[in-house]
C-alpha positions in Angstrom: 14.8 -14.2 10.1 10.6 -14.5 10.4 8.7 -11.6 11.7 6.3 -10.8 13.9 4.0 -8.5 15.4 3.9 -7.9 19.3 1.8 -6.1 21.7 2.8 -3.1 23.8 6.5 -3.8 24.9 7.4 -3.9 28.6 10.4 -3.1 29.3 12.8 -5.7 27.1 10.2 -7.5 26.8 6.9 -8.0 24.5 3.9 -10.5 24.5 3.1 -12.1 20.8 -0.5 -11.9 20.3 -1.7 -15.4 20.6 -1.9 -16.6 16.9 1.7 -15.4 16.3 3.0 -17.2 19.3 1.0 -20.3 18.0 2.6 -19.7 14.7 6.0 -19.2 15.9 5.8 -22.3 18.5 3.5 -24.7 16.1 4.9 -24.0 13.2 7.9 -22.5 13.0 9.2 -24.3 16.2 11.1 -21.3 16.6 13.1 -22.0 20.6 14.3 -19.0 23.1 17.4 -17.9 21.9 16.4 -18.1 17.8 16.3 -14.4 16.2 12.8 -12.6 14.8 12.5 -9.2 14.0 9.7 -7.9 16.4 6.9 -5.2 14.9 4.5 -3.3 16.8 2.4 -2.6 13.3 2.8 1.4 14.4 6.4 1.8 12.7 8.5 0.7 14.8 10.9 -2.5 14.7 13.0 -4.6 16.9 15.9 -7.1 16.3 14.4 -9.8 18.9 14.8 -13.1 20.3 12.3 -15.8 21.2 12.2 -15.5 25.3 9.3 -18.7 25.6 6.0 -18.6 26.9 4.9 -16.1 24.1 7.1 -13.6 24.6 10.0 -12.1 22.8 12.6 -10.4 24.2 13.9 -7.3 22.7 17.1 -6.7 21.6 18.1 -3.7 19.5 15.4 -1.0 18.1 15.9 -0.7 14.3 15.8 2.0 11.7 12.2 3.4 10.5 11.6 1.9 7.0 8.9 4.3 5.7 9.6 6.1 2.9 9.5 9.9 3.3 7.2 10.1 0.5 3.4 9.4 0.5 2.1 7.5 -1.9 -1.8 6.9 -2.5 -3.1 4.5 -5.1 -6.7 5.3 -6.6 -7.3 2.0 -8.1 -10.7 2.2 -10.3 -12.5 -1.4 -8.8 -11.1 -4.4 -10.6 -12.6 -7.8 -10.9 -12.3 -11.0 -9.0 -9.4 -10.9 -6.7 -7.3 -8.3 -8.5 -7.2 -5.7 -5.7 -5.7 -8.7 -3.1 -2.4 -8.5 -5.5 -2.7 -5.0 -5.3 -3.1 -4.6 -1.9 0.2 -7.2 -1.4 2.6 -5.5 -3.9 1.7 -2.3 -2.9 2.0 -2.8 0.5 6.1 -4.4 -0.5 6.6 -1.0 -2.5 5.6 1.3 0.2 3.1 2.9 -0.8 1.4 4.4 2.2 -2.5 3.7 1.1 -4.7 2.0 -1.2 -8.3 3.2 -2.0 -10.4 1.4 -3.9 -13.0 4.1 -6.5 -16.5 3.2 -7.9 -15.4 4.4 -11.5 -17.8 4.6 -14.2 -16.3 2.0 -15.8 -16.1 -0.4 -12.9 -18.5 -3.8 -13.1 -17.6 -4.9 -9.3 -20.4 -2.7 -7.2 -19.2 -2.9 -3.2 -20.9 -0.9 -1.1 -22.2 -1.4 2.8 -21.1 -4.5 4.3 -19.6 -5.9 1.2 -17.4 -2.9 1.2 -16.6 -3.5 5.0 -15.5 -7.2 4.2 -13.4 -6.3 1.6 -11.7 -4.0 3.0 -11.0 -5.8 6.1 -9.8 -8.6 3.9 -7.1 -6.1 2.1 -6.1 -4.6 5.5 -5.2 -8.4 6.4 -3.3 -8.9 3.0 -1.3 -5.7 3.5 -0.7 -6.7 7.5 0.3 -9.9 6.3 2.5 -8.3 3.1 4.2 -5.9 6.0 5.6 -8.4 8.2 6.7 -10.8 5.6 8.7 -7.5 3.8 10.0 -6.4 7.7 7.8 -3.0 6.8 7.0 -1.3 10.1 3.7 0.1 9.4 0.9 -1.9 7.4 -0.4 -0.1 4.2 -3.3 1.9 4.6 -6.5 0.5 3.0 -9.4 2.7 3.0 -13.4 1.4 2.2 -14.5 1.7 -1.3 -14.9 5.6 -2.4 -17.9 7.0 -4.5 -16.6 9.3 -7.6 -16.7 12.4 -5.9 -15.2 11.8 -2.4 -12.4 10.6 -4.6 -12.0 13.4 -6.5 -12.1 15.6 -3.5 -9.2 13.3 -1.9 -7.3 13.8 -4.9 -7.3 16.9 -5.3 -5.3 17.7 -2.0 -2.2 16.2 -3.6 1.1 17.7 -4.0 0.9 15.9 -7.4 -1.5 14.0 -8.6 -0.5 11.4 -11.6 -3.2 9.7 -14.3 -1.2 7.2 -15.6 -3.9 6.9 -19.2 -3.3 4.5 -22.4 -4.4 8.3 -24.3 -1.9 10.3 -22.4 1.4 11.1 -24.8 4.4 12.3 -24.0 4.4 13.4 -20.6 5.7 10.9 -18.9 6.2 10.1 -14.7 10.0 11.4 -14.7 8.8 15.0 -16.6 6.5 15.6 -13.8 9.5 14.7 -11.5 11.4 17.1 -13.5 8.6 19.7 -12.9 7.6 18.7 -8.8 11.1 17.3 -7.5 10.5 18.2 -3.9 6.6 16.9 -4.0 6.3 14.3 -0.8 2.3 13.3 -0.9 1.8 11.7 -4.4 -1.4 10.3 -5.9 -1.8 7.8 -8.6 -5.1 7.2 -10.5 -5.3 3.8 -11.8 -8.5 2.6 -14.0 -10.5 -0.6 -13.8 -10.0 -2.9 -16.3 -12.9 -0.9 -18.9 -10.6 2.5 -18.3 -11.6 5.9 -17.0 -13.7 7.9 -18.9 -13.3 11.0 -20.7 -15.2 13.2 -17.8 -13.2 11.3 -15.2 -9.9 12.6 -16.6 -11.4 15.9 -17.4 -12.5 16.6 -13.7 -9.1 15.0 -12.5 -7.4 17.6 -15.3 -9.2 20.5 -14.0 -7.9 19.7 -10.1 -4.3 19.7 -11.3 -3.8 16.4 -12.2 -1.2 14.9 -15.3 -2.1 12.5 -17.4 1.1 10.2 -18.0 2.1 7.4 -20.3 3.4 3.9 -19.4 4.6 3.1 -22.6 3.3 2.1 -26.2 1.4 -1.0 -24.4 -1.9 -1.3 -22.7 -1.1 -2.8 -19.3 -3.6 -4.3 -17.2 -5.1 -2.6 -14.1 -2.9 -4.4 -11.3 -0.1 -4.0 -13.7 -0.7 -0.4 -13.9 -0.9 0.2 -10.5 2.4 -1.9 -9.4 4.5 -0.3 -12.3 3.8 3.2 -11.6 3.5 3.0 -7.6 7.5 1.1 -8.4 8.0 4.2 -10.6 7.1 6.9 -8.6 8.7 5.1 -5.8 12.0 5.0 -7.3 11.4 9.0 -8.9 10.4 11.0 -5.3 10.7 7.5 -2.8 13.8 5.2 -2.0 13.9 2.7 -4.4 
């Protein structure tokens, strides 16, 4: 069944913007009477049929598919196009937002208009991600952060996790074990240099917990998929 996202329903009804009805009639050469799921990109979901002339006709209201648990990704600004596979997996996962930090480590610099672009190019990636995973509300995607607006956003965090190759130990399912009932989880991911020492001392001092993925180093967008998939399946509804 193909998804797609609809304006402001009237009635049974519901216009598709004009590139999805292109899409749907071009490409697709979806007919009235063939099934979509309908999304309004606010939450809610429709089991649908194609009604012609750019319209769908709506059927049945589904289920919310948001996971009661928030989850925000910190990721520490990768290179090249590292974030756009972020953004997507993320996105499938359910996390609820993605916000890229200027770390100390980080060689990428985005900051004005570069920062705008980007960001508008993630916030199309997770758009795209959420229709093709039937999610009802897009991922979040928030303009690069400076250091300390970060920290401040962190910091407001029922628990705030720092997955770390230095960490030992402590791992994601002993904080569980220590903040079962937390709903609006952060994750602090480093670019590809790692976070320095002073980064995870002032995240430390806020409350946060430095955990351990394992005996290997994992790359930054493996780092962030693997424990957004962990804390997912921990406090979410994996």
């Amino acid at each position: 069944m193909h998804s797609f996202y609809i304006e402001s329903p009237e009635g049974d009804y519901a216009a598709l913007p004009a590139e999805e009805a292109k899409h749907a009639a071009k490409v697709l050469r979806l007919k009235p009477g063939d099934e979509v799921c309908a999304m309004d990109g606010a939450g809610r979901r429709w089991r649908a049929e194609m009604a012609g002339e750019g319209r769908v006709r709506l059927l049945e209201e589904l289920s919310a598919n948001e996971c009661a648990a928030r989850i925000t990704v910190y990721e520490g600004l990768p290179k090249a196009d590292k974030l756009d596979f972020i953004a997507q997996k993320l996105t499938e996962l359910g996390a609820a937002r993605l916000v890229p930090v200027k770390m100390e480590r980080c060689v990428v610099k985005l900051d004005g208009k570069d920062g705008a672009k980007r960001r508008e190019r993630l916030q199309k990636i997770a758009r795209e991600a959420a229709k093709q995973c039937r999610r009802g509300l897009p991922m979040d995607v928030s303009e690069p952060m400076d250091w300390r607006a970060a920290l401040t956003a962190m910091a407001a965090h029922d628990a705030l996790l720092i997955p770390w190759e230095d960490a030992r130990g402590t791992r994601l399912k002993d904080v569980f074990a220590e903040l079962p009932a937390a709903k609006d989880i952060g994750i602090v991911i480093g670019p590809e240099g790692g976070m320095s020492p002073d980064e995870v001392d002032a995240m430390l001092q806020i409350g946060g917990r430095t955990v351990t993925l394992g005996p290997r180093i994992l790359r930054t967008e493996t780092a962030a998929v693997v424990s957004a998939a962990l804390a997912m399946q921990l406090w979410g509804d994996l």
